[in-house]
C-alpha positions in Angstrom: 0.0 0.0 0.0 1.4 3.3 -1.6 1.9 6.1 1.7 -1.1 8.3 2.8 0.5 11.5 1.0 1.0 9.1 -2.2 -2.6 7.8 -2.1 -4.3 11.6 -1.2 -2.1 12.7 -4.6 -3.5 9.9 -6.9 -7.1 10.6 -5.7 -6.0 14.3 -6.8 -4.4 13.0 -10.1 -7.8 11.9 -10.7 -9.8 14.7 -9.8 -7.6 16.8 -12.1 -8.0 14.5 -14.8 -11.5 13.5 -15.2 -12.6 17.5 -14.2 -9.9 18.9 -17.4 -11.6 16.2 -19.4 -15.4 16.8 -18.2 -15.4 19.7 -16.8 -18.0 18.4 -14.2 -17.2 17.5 -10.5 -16.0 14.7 -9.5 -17.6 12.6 -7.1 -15.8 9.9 -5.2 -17.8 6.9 -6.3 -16.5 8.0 -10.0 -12.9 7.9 -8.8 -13.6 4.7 -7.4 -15.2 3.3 -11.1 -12.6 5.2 -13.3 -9.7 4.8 -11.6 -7.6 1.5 -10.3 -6.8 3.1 -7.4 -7.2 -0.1 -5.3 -8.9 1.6 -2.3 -12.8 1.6 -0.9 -14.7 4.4 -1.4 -14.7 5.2 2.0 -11.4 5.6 1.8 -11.3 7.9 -1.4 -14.3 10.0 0.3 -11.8 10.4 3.4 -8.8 11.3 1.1 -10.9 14.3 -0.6 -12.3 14.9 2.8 -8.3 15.8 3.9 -7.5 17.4 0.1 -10.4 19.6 1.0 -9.0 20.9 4.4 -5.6 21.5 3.1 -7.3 23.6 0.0 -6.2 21.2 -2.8 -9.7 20.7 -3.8 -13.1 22.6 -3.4 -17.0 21.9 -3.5 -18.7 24.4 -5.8 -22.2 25.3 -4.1 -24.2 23.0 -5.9 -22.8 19.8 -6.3 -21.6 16.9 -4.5 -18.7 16.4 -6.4 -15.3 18.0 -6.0 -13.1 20.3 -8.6 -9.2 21.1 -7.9 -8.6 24.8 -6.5 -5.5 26.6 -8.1 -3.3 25.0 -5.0 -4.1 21.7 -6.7 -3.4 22.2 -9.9 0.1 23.5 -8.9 0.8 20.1 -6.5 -0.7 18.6 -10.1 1.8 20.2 -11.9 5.0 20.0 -9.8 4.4 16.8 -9.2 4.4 15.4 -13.2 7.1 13.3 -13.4 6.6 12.7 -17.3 5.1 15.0 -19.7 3.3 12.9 -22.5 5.5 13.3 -25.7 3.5 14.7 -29.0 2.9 11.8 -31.4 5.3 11.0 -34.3 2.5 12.8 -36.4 2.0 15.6 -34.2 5.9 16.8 -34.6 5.7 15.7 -38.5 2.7 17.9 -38.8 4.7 21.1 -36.4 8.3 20.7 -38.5 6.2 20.7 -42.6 4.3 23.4 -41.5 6.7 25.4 -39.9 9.9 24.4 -42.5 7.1 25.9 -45.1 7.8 29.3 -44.1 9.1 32.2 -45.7 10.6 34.8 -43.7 10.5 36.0 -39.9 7.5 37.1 -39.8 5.4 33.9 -41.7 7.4 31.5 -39.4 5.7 33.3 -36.3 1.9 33.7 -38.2 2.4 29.9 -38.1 4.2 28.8 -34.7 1.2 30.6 -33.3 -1.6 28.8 -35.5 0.1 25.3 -35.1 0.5 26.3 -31.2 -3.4 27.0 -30.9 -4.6 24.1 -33.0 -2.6 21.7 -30.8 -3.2 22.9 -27.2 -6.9 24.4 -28.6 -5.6 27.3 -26.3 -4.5 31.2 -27.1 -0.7 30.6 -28.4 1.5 33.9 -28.0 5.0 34.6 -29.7 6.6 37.0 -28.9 9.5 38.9 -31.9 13.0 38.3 -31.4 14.6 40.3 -29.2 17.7 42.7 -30.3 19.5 41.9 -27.3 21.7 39.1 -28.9 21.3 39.5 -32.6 23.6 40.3 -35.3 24.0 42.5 -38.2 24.3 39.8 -40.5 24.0 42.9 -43.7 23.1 45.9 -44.4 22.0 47.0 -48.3 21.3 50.2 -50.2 19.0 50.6 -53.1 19.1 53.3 -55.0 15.4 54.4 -55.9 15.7 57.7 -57.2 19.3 59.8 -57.8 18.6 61.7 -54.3 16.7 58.6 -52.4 17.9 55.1 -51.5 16.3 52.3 -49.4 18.0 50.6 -46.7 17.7 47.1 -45.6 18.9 46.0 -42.2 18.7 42.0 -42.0 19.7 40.4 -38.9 20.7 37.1 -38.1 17.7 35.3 -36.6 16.0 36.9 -39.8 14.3 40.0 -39.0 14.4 42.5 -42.1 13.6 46.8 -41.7 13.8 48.5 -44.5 13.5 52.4 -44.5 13.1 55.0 -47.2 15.8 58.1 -46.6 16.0 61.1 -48.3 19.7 62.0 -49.1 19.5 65.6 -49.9 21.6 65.9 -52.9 21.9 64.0 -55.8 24.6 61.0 -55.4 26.0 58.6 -58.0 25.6 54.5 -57.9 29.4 54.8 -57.3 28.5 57.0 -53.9 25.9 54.5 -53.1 28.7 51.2 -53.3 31.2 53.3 -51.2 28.4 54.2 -48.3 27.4 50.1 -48.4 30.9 49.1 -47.9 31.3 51.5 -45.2 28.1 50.8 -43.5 28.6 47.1 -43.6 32.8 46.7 -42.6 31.6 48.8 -39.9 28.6 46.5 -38.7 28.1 43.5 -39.8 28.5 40.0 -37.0 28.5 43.2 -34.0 25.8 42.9 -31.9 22.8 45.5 -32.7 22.9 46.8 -29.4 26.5 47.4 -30.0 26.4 48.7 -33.9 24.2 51.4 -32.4 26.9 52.8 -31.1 29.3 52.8 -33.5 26.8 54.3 -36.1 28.0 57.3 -34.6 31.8 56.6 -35.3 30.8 56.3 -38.8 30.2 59.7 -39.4 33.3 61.1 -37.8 35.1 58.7 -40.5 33.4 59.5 -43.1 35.2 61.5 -46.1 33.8 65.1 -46.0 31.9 64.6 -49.6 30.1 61.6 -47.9 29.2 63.3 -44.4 26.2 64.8 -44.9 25.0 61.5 -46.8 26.3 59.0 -44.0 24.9 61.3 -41.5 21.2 61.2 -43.4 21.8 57.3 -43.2 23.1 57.0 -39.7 20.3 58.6 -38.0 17.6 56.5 -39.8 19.8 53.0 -38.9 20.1 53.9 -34.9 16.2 54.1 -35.3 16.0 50.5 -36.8 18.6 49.1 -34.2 17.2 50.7 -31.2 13.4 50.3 -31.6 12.0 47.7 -30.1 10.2 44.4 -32.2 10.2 42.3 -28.6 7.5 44.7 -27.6 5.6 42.9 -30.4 3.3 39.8 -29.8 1.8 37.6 -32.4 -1.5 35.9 -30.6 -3.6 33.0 -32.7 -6.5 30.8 -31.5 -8.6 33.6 -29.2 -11.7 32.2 -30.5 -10.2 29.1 -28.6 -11.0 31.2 -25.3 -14.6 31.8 -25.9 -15.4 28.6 -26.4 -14.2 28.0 -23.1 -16.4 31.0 -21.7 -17.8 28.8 -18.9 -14.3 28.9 -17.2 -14.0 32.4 -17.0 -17.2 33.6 -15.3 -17.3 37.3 -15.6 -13.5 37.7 -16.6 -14.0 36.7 -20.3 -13.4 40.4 -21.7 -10.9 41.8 -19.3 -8.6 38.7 -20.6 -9.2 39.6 -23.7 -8.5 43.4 -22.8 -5.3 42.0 -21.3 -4.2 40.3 -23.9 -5.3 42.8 -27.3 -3.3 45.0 -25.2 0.2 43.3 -24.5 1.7 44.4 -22.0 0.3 41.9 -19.2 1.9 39.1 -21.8 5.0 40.8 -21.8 5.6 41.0 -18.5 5.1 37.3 -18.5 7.5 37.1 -20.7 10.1 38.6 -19.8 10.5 36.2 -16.4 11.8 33.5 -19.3 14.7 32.0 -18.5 16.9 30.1 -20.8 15.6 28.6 -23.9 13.9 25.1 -22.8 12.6 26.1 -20.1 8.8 26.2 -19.1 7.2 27.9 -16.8 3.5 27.3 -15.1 1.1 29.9 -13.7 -1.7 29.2 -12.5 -4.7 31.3 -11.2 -4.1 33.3 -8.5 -0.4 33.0 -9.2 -0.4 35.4 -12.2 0.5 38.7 -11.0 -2.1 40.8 -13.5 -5.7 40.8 -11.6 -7.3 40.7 -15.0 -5.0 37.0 -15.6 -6.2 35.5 -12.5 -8.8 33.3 -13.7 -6.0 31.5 -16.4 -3.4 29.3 -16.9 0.0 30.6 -18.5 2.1 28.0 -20.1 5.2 29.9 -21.6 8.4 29.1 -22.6 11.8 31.4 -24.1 12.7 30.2 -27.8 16.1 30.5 -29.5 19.1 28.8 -30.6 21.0 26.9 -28.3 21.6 28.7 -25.1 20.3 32.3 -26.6 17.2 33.3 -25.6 15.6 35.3 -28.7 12.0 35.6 -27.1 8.8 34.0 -25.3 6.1 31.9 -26.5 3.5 30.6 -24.8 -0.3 30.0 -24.5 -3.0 31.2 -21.8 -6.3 29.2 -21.0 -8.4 27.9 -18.5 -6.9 26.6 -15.0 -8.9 23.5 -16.5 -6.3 23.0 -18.7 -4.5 19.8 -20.0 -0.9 20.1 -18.5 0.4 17.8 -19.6 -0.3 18.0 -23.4 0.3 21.9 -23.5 3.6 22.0 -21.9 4.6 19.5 -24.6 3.3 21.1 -27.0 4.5 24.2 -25.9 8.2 22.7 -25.7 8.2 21.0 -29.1 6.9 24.1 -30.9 9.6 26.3 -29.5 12.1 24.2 -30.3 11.3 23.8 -33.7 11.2 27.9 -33.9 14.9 28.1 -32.4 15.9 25.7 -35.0 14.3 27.3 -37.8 15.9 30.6 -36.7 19.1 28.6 -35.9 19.1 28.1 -39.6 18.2 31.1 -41.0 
């Protein structure tokens, strides 16, 4: 016979279960017929008797079964010793899709779609961060003989282009030398770093190229010190409103929360290292109007650099589980892809 504390946790393993997969309480005579727990009823009644003292569990006013309180749900999640893998299929379906993509921004439109179809939750991405990317090039297109476009491409694929106005008329031959200068400057420093030396590039500039390079420079330390992270990338809220019974009364102020970002952000930017996945549940979540959800999130990015966040919000009823895998796999995939690109 497993110890009491072992036993109490299985009939709370079960609770969680069939109430995620319901959404009705659970009574202990069900326990009892879904569950091998190898125990009496009397015995199961007594365990949710003690899970309800200690607050794991709750009786809602009208029935007599039980439902797990956000207390439970975190013993529920601390407690998972394996998180079920995504089927062969599942991660076929996740790397065509997302190996389809075309550019920064597509790979995101469908990390997010491919998160919310799996975990039928909200998926959130959140853009690269600057912090850690490269100038991987810098180009100049002439468009008309006094305008150019710049390009600014970075290494985990983020492209900003901007129109300039140069002032005076310049040659393709002026347009090669400012490209060369721009990119032996920058290129493989760090954005937060090529900022700065922007700035140099002006004080080395020949005189008849000053005023030019100075036109440029000022419209490139706005690209590199602007702030994509602060952008998010949501998919599946519809997935929320079909879960309206979960949030009673709170529907629209998580929707508020999340239309307007920053509440997500913040979440965010706790991430750790790539890989890692963090839980909060209910009460847990700092923002009032997220206190009736679940945040699974996770930061993304090659190897040991953390580019961003990615996550999904849903119910406390949620299938733990299955999201944080899903969750994992999907990021993964993205910092390869990025990895790669």
């Amino acid at each position: 016979m497993a110890s009491t504390d072992e036993r109490r946790f299985a009939v709370l393993r079960a609770i969680v279960a069939d109430y995620v997969s319901n959404q009705e309480p659970v009574a202990s005579k069900a326990i009892v017929e879904r569950h091998n727990l190898g125990v009496s009823s009397a015995t199961v009644r007594n365990d949710m008797a003690s899970l309800e003292e200690d607050g794991y569990i709750a009786q809602p006013h009208t029935s007599a079964g039980r439902i797990p309180t956000d207390k439970g749900y975190r013993l529920f999640v601390d407690r998972l010793s394996e998180v079920k893998p995504l089927s062969g299929a599942e991660r076929r379906a996740i790397s065509s899709f997302l190996d389809g993509a075309i550019d920064l921004d597509d790979v995101l439109r469908r990390s997010v779609r491919m998160l919310a179809q799996l975990t039928r939750q909200v998926a959130v991405i959140q853009y690269p961060t600057l912090t850690y990317s490269l100038v991987r090039h810098i180009e100049l297109v002439s468009l008309t003989p006094a305008r150019v476009m710049l390009v600014l491409i970075t290494d985990n694929g983020r492209v900003d282009q901007r129109m300039i106005d140069l002032g005076d008329v310049i040659t393709e031959d002026t347009v090669a030398r400012l490209r060369t200068m721009l990119n032996s400057a920058l290129v493989d420093h760090r954005v937060t770093d090529a900022a700065a030396k922007v700035a140099d590039l002006i004080e080395e500039s020949p005189a008849e190229l000053r005023d030019a390079m100075t036109r440029l420079a000022t419209v490139l330390v706005e690209s590199l010190v602007e702030h994509p992270e602060e952008r998010l990338v949501l998919g599946g809220t519809a997935n929320l409103t079909r879960n309206a019974a979960d949030f009673p009364g709170s529907l629209r102020q998580i929707l508020e929360a999340l239309e307007e970002q920053v509440v997500v952000l913040k979440l965010f930017a706790a991430a750790g290292s790539p890989g890692m996945v963090t839980v909060r549940i209910g009460e847990e979540n700092e923002a009032e109007e997220m206190r009736s959800t679940s945040v699974v999130s996770i930061g993304y990015g090659p190897q040991e650099t953390l580019l961003g966040g990615m996550g999904v919000v849903g119910p406390t009823r949620m299938d733990y589980p299955g999201t944080i895998a899903a969750v994992r796999a999907v990021a993964n995939y993205v910092g390869d892809i990025l990895a790669g690109r």
